[in-house]
C-alpha positions in Angstrom: -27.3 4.9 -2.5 -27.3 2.0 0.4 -25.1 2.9 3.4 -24.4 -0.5 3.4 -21.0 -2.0 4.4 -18.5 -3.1 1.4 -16.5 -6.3 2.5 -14.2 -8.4 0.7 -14.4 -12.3 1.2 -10.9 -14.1 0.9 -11.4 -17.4 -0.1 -8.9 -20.3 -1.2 -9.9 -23.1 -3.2 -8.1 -26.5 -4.8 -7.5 -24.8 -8.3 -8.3 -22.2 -10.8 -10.9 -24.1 -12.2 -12.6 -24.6 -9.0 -12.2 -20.6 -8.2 -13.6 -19.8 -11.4 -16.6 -21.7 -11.2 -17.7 -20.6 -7.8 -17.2 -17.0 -9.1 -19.5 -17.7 -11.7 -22.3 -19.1 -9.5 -21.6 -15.7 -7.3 -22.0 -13.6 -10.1 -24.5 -15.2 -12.0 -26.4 -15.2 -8.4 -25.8 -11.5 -7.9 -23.9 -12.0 -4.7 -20.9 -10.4 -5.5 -20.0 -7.7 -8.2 -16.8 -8.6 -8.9 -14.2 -11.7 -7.8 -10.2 -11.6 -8.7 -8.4 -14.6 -8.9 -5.0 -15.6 -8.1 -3.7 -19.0 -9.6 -0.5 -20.8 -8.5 0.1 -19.8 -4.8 1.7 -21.9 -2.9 0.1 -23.1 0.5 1.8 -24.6 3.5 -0.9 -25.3 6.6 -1.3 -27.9 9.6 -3.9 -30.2 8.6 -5.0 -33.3 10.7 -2.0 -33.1 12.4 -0.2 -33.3 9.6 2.3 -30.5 7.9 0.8 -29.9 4.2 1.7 -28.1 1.3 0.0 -27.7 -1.7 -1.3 -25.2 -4.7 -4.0 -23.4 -4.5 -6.1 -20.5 -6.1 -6.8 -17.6 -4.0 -10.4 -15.6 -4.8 -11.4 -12.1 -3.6 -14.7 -11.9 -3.4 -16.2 -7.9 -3.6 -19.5 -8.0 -2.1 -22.0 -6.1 0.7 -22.4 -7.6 4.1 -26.0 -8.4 3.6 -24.9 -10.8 1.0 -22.4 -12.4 2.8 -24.4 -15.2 4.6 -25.9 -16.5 1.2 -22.2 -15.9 -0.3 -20.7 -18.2 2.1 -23.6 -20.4 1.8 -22.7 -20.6 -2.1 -19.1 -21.0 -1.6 -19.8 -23.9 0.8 -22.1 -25.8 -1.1 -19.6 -25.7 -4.4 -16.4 -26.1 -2.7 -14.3 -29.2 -2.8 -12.9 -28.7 1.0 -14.6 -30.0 3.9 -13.1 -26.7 5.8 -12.7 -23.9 3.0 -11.1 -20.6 4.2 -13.9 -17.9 3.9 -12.5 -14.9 5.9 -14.6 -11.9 5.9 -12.6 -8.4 5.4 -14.4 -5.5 6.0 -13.2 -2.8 3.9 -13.4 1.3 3.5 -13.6 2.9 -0.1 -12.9 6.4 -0.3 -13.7 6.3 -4.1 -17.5 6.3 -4.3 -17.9 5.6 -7.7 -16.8 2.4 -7.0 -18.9 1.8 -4.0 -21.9 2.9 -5.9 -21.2 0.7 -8.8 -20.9 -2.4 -6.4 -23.8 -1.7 -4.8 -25.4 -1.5 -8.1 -24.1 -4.6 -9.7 -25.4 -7.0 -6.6 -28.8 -5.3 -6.4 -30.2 -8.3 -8.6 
């Protein structure tokens, strides 16, 4: 099995149908083995100088850091913001199974 790191991308996005369909073009692509999706959250940010609030969708993206370039790449080119949140969070899994099935599922 790859020794390869396992990181999580957090990414917001306009709406749940917006989440969803950029976790579809991830996993369809193979980038990713598994994205979670949380609808309704309430964001408050300083946007062209400007206090905002608005809802959003919030997607975890569970992926390997050699797929994290084209990932972000993906997320880009289908998302509706000019400046989308894609954070990288590099994560440890102490349950190998799961490492080994992600690993798996993103190996095309």
């Amino acid at each position: 099995m790859s020794e390869e790191r396992i990181v999580f991308l957090y990414v917001t996005t306009s709406s749940l149908e917006e989440a969803q369909k950029i976790g579809r073009i991830l996993l369809e692509r193979r980038l990713c083995a598994c994205v979670n999706i949380y609808n309704g959250v309430q964001s408050m940010y300083w946007w062209q100088g400007k206090l905002e609030s608005s809802q959003e969708a919030i997607m975890i993206v569970k992926t390997r850091e050699g797929l994290v370039e084209e990932a972000e790449r993906a997320i880009r080119d289908n998302h509706s913001y000019t400046c989308p949140c894609i954070a990288k969070i590099p994560v440890e899994i102490p349950f190998k199974a799961f490492e080994e099935w992600l690993i798996r599922e993103t190996q095309g």
